[in-house]
C-alpha positions as CSV (number, residue, x, y, z in Angstrom):
1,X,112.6,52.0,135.8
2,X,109.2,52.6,136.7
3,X,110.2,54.2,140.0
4,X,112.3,56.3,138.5
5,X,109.4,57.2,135.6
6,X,106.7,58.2,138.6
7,X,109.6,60.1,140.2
8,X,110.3,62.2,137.2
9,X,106.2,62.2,136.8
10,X,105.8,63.8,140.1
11,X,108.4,65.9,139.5
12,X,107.1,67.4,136.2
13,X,103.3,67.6,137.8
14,X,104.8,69.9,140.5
15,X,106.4,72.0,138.5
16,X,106.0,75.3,136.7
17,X,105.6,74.6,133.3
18,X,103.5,71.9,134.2
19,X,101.2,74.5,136.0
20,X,101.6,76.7,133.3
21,X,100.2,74.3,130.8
22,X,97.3,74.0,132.5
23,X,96.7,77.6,132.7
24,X,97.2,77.8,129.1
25,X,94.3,74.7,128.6
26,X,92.0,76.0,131.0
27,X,92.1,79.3,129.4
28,X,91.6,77.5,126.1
29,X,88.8,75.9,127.7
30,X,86.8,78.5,129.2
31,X,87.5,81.1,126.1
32,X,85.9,78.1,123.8
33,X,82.9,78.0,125.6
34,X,82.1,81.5,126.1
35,X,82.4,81.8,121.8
36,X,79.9,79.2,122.2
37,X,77.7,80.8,124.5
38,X,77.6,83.7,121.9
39,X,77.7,81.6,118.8
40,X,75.5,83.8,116.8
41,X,77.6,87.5,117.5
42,X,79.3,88.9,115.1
43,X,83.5,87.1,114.7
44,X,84.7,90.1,116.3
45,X,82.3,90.9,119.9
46,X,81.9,86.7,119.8
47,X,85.6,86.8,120.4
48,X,85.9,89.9,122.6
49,X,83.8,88.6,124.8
50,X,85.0,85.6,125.1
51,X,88.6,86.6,125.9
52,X,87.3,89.2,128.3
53,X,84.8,86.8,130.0
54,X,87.8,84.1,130.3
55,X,89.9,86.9,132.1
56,X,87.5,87.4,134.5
57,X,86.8,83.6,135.3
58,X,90.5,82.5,135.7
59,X,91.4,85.5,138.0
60,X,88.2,84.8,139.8
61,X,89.1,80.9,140.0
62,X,93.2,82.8,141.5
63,X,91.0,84.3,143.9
64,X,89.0,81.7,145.2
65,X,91.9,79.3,145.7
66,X,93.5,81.2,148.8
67,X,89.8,81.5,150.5
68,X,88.9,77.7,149.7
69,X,92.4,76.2,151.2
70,X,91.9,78.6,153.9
71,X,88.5,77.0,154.6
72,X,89.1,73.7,153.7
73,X,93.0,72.0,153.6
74,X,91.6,69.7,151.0
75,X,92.3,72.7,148.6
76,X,95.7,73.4,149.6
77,X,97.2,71.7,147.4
78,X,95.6,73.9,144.5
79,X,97.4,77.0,145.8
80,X,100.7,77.0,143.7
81,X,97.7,77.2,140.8
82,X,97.3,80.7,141.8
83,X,100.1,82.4,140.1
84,X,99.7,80.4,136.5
85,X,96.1,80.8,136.7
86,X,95.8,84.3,137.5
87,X,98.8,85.3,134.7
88,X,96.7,83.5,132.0
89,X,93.8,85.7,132.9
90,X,95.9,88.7,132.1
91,X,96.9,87.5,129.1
92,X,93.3,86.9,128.1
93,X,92.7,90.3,129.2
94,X,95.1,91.1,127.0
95,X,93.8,89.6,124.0
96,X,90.6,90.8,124.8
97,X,92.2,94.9,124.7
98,X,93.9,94.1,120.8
99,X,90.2,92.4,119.3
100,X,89.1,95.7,120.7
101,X,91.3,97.9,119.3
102,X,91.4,96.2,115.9
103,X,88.3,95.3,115.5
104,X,86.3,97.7,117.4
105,X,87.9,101.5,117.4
106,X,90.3,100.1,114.7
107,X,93.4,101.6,116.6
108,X,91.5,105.4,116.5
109,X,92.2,105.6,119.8
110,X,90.4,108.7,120.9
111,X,87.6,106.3,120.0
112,X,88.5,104.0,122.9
113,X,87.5,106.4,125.3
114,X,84.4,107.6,123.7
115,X,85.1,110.3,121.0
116,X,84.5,110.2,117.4
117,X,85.5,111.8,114.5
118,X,82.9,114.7,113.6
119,X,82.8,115.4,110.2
120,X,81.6,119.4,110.0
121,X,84.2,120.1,113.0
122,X,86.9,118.2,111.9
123,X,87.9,117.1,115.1
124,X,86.9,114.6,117.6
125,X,83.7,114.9,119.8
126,X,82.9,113.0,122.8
127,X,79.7,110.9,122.1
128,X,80.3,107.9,124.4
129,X,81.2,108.8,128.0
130,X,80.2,105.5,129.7
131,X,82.3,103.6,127.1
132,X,85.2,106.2,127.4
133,X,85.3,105.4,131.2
134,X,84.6,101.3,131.3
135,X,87.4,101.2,129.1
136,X,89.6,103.3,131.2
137,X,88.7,100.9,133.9
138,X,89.6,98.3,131.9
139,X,93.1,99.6,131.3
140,X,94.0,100.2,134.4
141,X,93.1,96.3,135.5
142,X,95.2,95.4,132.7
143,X,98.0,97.7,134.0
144,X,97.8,96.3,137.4
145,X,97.4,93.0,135.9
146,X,100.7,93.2,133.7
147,X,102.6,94.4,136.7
148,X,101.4,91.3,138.7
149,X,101.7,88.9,136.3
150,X,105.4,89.8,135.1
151,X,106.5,89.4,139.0
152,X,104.6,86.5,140.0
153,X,107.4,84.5,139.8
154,X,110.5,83.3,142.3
155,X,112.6,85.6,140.3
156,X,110.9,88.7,141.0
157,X,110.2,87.7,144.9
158,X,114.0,87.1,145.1
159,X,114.8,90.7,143.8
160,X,112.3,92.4,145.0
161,X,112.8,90.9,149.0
162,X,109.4,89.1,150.5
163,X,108.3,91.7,152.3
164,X,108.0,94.4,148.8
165,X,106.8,91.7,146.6
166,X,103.9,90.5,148.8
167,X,102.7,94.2,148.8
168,X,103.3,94.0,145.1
169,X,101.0,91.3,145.1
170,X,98.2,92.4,147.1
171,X,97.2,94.7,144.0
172,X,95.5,91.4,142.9
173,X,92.3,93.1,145.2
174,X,92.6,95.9,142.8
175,X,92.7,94.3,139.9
176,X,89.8,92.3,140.7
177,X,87.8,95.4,141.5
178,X,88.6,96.8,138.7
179,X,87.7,93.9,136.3
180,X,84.2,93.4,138.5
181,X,83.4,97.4,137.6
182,X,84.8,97.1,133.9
183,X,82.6,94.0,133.5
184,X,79.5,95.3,134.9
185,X,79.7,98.8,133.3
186,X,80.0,96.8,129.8
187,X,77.0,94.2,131.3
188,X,74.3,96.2,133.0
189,X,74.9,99.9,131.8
190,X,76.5,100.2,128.2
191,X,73.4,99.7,126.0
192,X,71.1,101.2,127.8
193,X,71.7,104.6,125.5
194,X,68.4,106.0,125.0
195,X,70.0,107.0,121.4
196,X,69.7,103.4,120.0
197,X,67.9,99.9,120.3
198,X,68.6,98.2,123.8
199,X,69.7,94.7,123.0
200,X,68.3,91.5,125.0
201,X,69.8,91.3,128.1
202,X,73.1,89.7,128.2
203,X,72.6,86.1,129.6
204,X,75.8,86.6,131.8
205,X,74.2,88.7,133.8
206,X,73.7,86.2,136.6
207,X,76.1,84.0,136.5
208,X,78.3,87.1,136.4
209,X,76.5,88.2,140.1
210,X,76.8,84.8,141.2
211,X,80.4,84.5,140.7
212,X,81.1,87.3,142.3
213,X,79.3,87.2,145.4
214,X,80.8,83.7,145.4
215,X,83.9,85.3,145.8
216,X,83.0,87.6,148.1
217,X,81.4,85.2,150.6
218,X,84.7,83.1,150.5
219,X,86.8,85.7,151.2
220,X,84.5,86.7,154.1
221,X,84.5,83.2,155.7
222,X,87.7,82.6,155.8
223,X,88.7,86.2,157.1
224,X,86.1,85.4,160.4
225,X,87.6,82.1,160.1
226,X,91.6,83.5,160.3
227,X,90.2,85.8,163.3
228,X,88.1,83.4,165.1
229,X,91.3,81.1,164.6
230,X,93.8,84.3,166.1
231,X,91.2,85.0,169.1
232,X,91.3,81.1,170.2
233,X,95.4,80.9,170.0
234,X,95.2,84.1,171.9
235,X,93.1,82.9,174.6
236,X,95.1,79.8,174.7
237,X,98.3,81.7,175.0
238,X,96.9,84.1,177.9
239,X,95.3,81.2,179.7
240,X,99.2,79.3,179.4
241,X,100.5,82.7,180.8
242,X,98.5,83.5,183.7
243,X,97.9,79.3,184.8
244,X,101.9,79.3,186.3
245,X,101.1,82.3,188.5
246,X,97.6,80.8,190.0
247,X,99.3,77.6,190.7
């Protein structure tokens, strides 16, 4: 009986709901502690930026995995944690998109990319450009990210052949350039309108630099890591090929 319990155990820690239940916590997680952060904002920008910050760190974390197990095989067995963790983060993205229509523009969209209503004219005005093109930025990534996260799945890789669904996948470097630029646009560049007060900067600031270049530097080492590996298999292949001839 209690074989059979750690079987079934094992079984349901491997698998993809159980994966997907820890996406769902970790997302929980991370969005909780970035309302914290900001525990004085207003409901609305509290939560906005906490759904949008918790996007970014879980498809950050679905980008570091591949780089770490490449690095280290300690981490490999994190990498079927890629797909749950990475959907997740587009699904905070995407809760971070409807506080900011509702709550924000208040679904006026021409206000979403930086036009408001002027009142003499009758018609809308563009006001805003910088916030008109982070947020089309950030739709895109969420575009990308919708199309990633509704075929990351065996399904999808089944019907779509391996060869088409890993290029479908390799938008993921896309999408995280696009979330890096939406991020830092809405970080370093929004409130810096001569027009009105410039807040304190954002305390994010850093840690947002810092986990990108982390990133960056793991995907770096284990690409000079991959071809340092390549160059040695091909030196030991040559030096198998040309030994029979010398002998």
């Amino acid at each position: 009986m209690v074989r059979n319990g750690g079987g079934r155990w094992r079984r349901f820690a491997g698998s993809t709901v159980f994966r997907h239940l820890g996406g769902i916590v970790a997302a929980a997680l991370v969005v909780y502690l970035f309302t914290e952060v900001r525990a004085e904002w207003s409901p609305m920008h509290k939560w906005n930026r906490a759904f949008g910050d918790a996007s970014l760190a879980l498809v950050a974390l679905a980008m570091a995995i591949g780089p770490l197990a490449r690095l280290w095989a300690r981490f490999a067995p994190l990498l079927p944690w890629r797909r749950e963790f990475g959907i997740w983060g587009v699904v905070a993205g995407g809760i971070h998109t409807v506080v900011i229509l509702n709550g924000w523009v208040e679904w006026e969209l021409p206000r979403l990319f930086g036009f408001v209503l002027h009142p003499a004219l009758g018609q809308y005005v563009m006001v805003e450009k910088g916030f008109g093109l982070g947020n089309v930025i950030g739709i895109a990534a969420l575009i990308y990210g919708l199309v990633l996260a509704v075929t990351s799945n065996d399904l999808s890789q089944r019907a779509l052949g391996l060869s088409v669904w890993k290029f479908v996948q390799q938008g993921v470097y896309v999408l995280w350039a696009l979330i890096v630029a939406h991020t830092a646009y809405f970080l370093y560049i929004h409130f810096l309108d001569f027009h009105r007060q410039t807040p304190e900067p954002n305390i994010l600031q850093w840690p947002f630099v810092a986990l990108v270049g982390l990133v960056l530097s793991l995907q770096m080492a284990a690409s000079w890591r991959t071809w340092k590996l390549r160059r040695r298999r091909v030196a030991g292949w040559r030096a198998g090929q040309e030994s029979p001839g010398q002998a």
